[in-house]
LOPASE-272053 format. One line per 5 residues: number of its first residue (from 1); for each residue x, y, z of C-alpha. Coordinates in Angstrom, 1 decimal, m for minus. Layout:
REM residues N
NUM = X Y Z | ... .
This chain:
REM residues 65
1 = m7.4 3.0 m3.8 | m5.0 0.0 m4.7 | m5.9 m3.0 m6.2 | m3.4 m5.8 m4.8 | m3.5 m9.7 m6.3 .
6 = m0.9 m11.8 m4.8 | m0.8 m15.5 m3.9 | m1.8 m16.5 m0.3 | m1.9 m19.8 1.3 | m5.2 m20.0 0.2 .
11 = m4.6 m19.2 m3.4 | m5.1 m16.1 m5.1 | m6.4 m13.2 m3.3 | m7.7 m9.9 m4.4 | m7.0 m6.9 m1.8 .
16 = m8.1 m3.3 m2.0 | m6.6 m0.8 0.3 | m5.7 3.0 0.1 | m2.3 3.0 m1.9 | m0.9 5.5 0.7 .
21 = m0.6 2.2 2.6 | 1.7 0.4 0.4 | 5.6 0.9 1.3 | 8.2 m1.3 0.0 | 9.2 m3.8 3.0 .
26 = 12.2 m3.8 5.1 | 11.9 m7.1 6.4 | 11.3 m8.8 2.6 | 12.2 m7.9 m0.4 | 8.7 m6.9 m1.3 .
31 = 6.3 m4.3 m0.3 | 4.3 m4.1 3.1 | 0.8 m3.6 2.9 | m1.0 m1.3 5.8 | m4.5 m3.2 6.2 .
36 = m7.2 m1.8 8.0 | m8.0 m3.2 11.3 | m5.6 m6.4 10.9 | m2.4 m4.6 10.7 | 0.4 m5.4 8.0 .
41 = 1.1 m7.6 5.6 | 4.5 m8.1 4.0 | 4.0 m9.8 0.7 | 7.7 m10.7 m1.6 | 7.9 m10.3 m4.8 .
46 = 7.7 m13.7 m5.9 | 3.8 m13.8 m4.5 | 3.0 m10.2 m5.7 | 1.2 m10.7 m8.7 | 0.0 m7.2 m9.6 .
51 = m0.6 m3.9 m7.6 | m3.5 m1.6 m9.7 | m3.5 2.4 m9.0 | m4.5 5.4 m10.8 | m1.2 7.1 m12.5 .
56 = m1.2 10.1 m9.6 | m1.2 7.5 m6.8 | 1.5 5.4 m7.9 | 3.7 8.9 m7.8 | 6.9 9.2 m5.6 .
61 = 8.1 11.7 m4.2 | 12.0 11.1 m3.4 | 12.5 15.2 m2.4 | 11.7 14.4 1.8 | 14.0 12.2 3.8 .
């Protein structure tokens, strides 16, 4: 699990979602966010305050396509 903190229109929020679901954004520059049941989020960098993981989740692998 991730541990996203980021600014929203409604001041800080605290979201916790598998880290398998975080992907750096196309459409920002930022990440996109895979929620459950409400669909994506594309947070920039600017609002991105922190993103918690365990060292072996927050591995890349850059050997696929």
């Amino acid at each position: 699990m991730a541990t996203l903190v980021y600014e929203s229109p409604d001041g800080v929020t605290e979201e916790e979602v598998a880290a398998e679901n975080i992907s750096d954004s196309g459409k920002v520059a930022g990440v996109r966010v895979k929620l459950p049941d409400r669909g994506y989020l594309h947070l920039p960098y600017g609002r991105l305050y922190s993103i918690r993981m365990s060292e072996e989740e927050g591995k890349m692998s850059y050997s696929s396509p």
